[in-house]
C-alpha positions in Angstrom: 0.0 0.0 0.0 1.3 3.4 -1.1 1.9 6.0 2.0 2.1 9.6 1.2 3.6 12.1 4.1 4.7 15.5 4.3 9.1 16.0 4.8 9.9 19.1 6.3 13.7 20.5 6.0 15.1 22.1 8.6 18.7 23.5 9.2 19.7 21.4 12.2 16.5 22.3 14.6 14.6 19.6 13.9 14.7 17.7 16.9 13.4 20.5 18.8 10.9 21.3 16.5 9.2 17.9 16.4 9.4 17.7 20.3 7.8 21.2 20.7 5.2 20.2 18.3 4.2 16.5 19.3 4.4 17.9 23.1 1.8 20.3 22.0 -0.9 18.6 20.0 -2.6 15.8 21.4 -2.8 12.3 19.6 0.8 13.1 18.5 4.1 10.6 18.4 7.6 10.8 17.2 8.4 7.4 15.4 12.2 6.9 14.3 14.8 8.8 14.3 18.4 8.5 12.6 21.3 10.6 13.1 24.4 12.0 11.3 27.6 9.3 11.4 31.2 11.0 11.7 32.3 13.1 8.7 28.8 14.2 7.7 27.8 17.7 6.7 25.9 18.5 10.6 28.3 17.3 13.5 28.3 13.6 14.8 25.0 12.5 16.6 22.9 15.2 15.0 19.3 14.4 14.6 19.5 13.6 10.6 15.6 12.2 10.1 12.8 11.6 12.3 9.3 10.6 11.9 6.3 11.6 13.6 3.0 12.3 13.7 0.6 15.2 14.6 -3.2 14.5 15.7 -2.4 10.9 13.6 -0.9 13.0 10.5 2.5 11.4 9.5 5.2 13.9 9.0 9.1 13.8 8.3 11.9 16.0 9.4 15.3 16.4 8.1 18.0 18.2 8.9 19.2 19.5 5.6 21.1 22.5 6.1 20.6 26.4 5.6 19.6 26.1 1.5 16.1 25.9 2.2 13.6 27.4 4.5 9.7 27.4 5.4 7.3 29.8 3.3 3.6 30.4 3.9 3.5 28.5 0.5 3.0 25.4 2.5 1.2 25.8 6.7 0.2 22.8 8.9 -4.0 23.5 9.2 -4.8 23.0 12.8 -8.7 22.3 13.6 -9.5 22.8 17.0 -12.3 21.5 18.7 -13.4 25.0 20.5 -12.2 28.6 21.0 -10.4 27.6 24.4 -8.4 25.2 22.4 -7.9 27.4 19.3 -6.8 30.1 21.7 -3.9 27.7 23.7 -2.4 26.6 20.5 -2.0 30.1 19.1 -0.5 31.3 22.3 1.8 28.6 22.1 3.0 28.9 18.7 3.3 32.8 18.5 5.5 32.6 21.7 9.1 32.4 21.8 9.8 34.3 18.6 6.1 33.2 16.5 4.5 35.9 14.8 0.6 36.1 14.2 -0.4 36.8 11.2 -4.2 37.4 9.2 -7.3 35.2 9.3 -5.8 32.6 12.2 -2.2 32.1 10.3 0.6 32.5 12.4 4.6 31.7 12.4 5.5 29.5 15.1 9.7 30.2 16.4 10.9 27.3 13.9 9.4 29.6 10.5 7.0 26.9 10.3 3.3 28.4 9.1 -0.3 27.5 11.0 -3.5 27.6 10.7 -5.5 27.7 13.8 -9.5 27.6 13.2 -12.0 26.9 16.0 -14.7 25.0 15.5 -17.6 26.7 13.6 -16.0 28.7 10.9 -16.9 26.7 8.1 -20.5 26.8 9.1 -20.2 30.4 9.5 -18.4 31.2 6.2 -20.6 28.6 4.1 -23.6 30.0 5.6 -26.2 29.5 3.1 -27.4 33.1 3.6 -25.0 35.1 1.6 -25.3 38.6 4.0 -24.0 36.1 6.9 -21.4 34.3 4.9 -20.4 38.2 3.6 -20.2 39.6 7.2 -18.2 36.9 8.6 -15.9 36.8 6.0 -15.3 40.5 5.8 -14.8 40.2 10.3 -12.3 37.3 9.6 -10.7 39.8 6.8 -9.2 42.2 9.8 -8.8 39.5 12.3 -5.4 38.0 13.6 -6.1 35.7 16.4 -10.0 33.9 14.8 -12.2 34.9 17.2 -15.7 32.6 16.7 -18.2 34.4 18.7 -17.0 38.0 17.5 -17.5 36.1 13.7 -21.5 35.4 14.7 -21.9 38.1 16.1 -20.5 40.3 12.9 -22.8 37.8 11.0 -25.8 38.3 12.9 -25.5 42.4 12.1 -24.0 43.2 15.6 
């Protein structure tokens, strides 16, 4: 059976990156890891690979050196189950260096992009009435941090 995962290049802080982020989200496990023999391009007993999984998504790390780095081109969507939740995660990837960004995206310390959505925003952007759907989309528009309640209540005309 085919497998299909996501590898992620880092320049040498992969091991912390993966620890950070299994640590963080439930459901989350880091599989094998391999590390750099003598002679290689990151020094003896380097992390070189490890697996892992995030909420039962499988991912890859490697420690690859400086020649490439994390765009926005490609973010790790995080569904939370309530604004509480959605709320702890964000805190804890913007800190240490993360920067928020618009509509729920933020930068967590490794460059890595997120998505952080709370329950409910689906139903409130697919809303089948179009003013709704329009006035929660143009609340998320100027939002950092989603905020779900301040979304319905935009949507409901308040």
């Amino acid at each position: 059976m085919v497998t299909i995962s996501n590898c992620l290049w880092f320049d040498g802080n992969a091991q912390e990156a993966v620890e950070f982020w299994t640590s963080l989200v439930e459901g989350s496990a880091i599989g094998d890891v391999s590390y750099y023999p003598e002679g290689a391009q990151l020094p003896e007993g380097t992390v070189l690979m490890m697996t892992f999984t995030l909420a039962g998504e499988h991912f890859s790390a490697l420690n690859g050196g400086p020649q490439y780095r994390f765009s926005p081109a490609h973010s790790i969507q995080l569904n939370a189950p309530d604004q509480a939740a959605a709320d702890r995660y964000w805190d804890a990837l913007t800190a240490e260096g993360g920067e928020e960004g618009q509509c729920g995206w933020c930068t967590d310390r490794f460059g890595m992009s997120w998505q952080v959505i709370p329950a409910g925003l689906g139903e409130l952007l697919g809303d089948p009435d179009p003013v709704r759907a329009a006035r929660a989309n143009e609340a998320l528009m100027v939002m950092k941090r989603i905020d779900i309640e301040a979304l319905r209540r935009a949507a409901d005309g308040e």
